[in-house]
C-alpha positions as CSV (number, residue, x, y, z in Angstrom):
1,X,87.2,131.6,126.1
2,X,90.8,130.8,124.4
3,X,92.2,127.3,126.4
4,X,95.0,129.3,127.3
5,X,92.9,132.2,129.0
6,X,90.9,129.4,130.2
7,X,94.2,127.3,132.1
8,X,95.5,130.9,133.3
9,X,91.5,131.6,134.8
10,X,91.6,128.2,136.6
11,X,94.4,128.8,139.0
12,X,97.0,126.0,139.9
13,X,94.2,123.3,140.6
14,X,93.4,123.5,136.4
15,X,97.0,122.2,135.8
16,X,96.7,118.8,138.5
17,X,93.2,118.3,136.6
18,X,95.0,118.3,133.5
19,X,97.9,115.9,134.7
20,X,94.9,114.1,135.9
21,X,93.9,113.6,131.9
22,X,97.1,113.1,130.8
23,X,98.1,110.4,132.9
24,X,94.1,108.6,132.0
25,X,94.8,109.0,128.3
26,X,98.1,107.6,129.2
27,X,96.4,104.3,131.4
28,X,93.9,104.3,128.3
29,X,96.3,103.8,125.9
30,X,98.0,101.2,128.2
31,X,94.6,98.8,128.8
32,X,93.8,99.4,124.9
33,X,97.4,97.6,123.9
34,X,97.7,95.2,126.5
35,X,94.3,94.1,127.0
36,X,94.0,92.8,123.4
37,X,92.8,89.1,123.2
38,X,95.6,87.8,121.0
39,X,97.9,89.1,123.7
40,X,96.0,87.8,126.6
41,X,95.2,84.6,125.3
42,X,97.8,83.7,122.8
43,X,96.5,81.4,120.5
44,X,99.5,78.7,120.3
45,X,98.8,78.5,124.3
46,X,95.3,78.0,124.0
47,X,95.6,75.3,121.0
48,X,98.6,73.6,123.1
49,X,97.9,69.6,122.3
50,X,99.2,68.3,125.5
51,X,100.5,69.4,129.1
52,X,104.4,69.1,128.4
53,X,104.3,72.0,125.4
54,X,101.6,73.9,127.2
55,X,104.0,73.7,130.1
56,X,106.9,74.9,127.8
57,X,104.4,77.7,126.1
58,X,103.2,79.0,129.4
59,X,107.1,79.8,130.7
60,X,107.9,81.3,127.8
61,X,104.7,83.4,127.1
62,X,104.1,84.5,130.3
63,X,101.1,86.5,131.4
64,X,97.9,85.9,133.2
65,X,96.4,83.1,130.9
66,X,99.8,81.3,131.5
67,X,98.9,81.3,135.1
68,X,95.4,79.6,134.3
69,X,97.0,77.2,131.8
70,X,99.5,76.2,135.0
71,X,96.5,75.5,137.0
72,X,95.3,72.8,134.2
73,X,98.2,71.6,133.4
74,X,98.5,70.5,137.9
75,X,94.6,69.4,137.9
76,X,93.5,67.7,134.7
77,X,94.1,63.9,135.9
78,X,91.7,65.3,139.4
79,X,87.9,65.7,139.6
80,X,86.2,68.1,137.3
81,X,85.2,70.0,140.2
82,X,88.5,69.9,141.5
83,X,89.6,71.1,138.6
84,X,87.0,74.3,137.8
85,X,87.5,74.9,141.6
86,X,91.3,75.7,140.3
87,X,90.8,77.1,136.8
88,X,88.0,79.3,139.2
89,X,90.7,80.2,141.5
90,X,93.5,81.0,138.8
91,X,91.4,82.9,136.4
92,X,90.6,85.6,139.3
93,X,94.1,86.2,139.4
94,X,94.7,86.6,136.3
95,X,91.5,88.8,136.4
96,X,93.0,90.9,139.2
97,X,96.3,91.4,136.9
98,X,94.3,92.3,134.3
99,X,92.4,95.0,135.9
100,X,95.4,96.8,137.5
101,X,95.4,99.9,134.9
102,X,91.5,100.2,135.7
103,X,91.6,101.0,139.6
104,X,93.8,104.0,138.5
105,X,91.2,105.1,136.1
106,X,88.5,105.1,138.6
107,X,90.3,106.4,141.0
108,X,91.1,109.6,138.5
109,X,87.6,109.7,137.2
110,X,86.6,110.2,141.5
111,X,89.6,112.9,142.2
112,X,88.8,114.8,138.8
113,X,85.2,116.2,139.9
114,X,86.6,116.5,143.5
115,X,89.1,118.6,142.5
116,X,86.9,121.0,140.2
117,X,84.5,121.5,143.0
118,X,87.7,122.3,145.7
119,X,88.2,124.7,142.8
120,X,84.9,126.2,142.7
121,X,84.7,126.9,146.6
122,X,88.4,128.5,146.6
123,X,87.1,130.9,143.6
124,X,83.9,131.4,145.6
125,X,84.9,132.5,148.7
126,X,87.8,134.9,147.2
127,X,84.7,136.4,145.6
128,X,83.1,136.6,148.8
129,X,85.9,137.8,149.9
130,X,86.3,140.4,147.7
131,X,83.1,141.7,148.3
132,X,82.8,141.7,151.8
133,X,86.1,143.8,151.6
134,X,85.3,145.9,148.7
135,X,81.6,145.7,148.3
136,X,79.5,145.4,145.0
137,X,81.2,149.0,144.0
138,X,83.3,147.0,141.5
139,X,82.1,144.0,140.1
140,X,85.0,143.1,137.4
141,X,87.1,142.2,140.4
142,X,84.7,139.2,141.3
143,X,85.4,138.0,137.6
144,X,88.4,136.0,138.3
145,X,87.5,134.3,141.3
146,X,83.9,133.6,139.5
147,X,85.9,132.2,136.3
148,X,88.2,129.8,138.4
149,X,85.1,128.6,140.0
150,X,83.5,127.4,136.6
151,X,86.9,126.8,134.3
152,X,87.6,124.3,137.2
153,X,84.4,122.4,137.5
154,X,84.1,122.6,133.8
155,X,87.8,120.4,133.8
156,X,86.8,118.1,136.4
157,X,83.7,117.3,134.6
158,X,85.7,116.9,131.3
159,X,88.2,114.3,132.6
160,X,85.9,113.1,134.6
161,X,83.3,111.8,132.2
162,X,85.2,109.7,129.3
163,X,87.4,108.1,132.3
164,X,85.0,107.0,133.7
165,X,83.5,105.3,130.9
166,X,87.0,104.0,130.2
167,X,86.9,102.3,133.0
168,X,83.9,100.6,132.5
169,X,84.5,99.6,129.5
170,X,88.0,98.1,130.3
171,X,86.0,96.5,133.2
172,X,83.8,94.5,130.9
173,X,85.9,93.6,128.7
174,X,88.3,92.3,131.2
175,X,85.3,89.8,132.8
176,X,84.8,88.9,128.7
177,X,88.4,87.9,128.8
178,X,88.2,85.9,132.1
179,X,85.4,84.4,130.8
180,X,87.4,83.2,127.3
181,X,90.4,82.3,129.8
182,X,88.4,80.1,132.0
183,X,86.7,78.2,128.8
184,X,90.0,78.1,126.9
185,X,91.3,76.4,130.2
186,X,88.3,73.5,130.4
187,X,88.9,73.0,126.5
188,X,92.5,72.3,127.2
189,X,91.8,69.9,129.8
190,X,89.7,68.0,127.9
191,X,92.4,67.5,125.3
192,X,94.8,66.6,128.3
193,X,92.7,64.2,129.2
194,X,92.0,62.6,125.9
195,X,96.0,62.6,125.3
196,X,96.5,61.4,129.1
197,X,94.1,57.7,127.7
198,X,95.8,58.1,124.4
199,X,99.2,57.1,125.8
């Protein structure tokens, strides 16, 4: 069946489906630019030699790392326990920041399916309909309602699917980068502490 033919078949629910896949290409797009770990983590900020240009660094790069690198930059003359319990508490923020474009892909990924099979009981009950009224003495009147049905499902299913494994993907990639952020944070401590007996 032509797309067209297929988007005229599937009633008004096709066309919120396919805003559904336009805006998670769009989210996709988003996460695959701004999740990059040159952007998260940007290497002058992780390499920072001592708390005053990490400090200076952090304002100016902004961003969840900077955040982490704050949380350091307050704790590296404490405990190391102390200190992880920050770094800990900092790098779920930025975790949480990171992750904001994902809770809309899963949410799509949920409504998509939802809405194909809302779309597949409106097209089978006006076949029902249709037949209760008319009776089986014209079965190329139940071919709309019937195509609706499918075309719909067959949409939901469609956006569904690669959202959702968008979304997972995104997902372990951002617990890769919290993972990277809270190391890159212990390493910096270290060398705050090494500079702190150096002076």
């Amino acid at each position: 069946m032509p797309i067209l033919e297929m988007l005229y078949e599937g009633g008004g629910l096709i066309w919120i489906i396919l805003g559904c896949a336009f805006v998670a290409i769009a989210i996709t797009i988003y996460c695959a630019i701004t999740l990059r770990r040159i952007l998260v983590i940007p290497p002058l900020l992780e390499k920072a030699q001592d708390p005053e240009t990490a400090r200076t660094l952090a304002l100016s790069e902004g961003g969840p790392f900077s955040e982490v690198v704050n949380a350091v930059i307050e704790t590296y003359s404490d405990s190391m326990q102390e200190a992880e319990c920050a770094i800990e508490s900092a790098g779920r923020r930025a975790a949480h920041r990171l992750s904001r474009g994902i809770g809309a892909l899963e949410l799509i990924a949920t409504l998509s399916p939802l809405l194909g099979l809302l779309g597949t009981v409106i097209g089978m009950y006006d076949a029902f309909k249709k037949i209760a009224i008319s009776g089986m003495q014209e079965p190329g009147q139940l071919s709309g309602p019937i195509s609706m049905a499918l075309v719909t499902t067959i949409a939901g299913l469609i956006v569904a699917i690669p959202t959702q494994i968008s979304a997972a993907a995104f997902g372990r990639h951002v617990m890769k980068l919290t993972l990277e952020m809270e190391r890159a944070a212990m390493h910096l401590r270290t060398r705050f502490r090494s500079w702190q007996e150096s002076r």
